[in-house]
C-alpha positions in Angstrom: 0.0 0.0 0.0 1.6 3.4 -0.7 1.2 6.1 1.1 -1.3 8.9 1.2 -0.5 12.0 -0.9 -0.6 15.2 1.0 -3.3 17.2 0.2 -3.0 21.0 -1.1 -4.3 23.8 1.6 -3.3 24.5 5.2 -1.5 21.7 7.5 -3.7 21.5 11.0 -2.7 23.4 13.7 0.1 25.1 11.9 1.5 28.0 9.8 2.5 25.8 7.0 0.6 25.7 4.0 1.5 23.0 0.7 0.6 24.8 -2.8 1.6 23.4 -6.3 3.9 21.1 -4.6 5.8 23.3 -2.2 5.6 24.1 1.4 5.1 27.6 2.6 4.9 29.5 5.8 2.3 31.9 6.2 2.0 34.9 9.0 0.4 37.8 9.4 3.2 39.6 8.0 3.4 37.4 4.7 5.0 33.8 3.9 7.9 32.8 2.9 9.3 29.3 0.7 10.3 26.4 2.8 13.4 25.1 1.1 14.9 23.4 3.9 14.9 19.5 2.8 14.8 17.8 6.4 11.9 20.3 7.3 9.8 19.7 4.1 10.0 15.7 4.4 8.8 16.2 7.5 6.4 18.2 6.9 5.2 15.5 3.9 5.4 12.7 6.5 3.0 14.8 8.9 0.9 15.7 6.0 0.9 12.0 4.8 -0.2 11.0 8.6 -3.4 13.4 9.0 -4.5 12.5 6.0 -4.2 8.8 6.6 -5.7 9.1 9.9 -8.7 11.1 8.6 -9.1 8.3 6.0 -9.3 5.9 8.5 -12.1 8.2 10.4 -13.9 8.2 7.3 -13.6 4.5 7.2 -14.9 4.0 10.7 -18.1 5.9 10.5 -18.8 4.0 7.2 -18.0 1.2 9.1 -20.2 2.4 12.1 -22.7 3.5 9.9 -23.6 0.3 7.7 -23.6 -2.1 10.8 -26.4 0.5 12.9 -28.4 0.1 9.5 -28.1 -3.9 9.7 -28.8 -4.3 13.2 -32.1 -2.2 12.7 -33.0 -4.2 9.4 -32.3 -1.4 7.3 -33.8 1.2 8.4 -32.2 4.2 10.2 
């Protein structure tokens, strides 16, 4: 299974934001290219993990979801 693909738009809780493929940091006072190698992996790695974890939250309500319906015979 490969890993998730960060997504493009703000990374939780944070001042970095990934557009067309790079990382940037964003303040009040404007943003500025993250070139930094290490720091970008990691961001990617972080990125990778909240969006695997929110898959797996989607997953669970389906799951959640579809066995409330069974045990009331279909209907919710």
């Amino acid at each position: 299974m490969s890993a998730p693909t960060p997504r493009p738009g703000r990374l939780v809780c944070s001042p970095a934001i990934r557009r067309d493929g790079q990382w940037r940091l964003v303040s009040g006072a404007g943003s500025i290219l993250a070139t930094d190698p290490t720091f970008t992996s990691m961001l990617d790695g972080f990125a990778q993990a909240m969006t695997a974890a929110d898959q797996a939250v989607a997953d669970l309500r389906v799951r959640q979801s579809g066995s409330s319906a069974s045990r009331a015979g279909g209907k919710r």
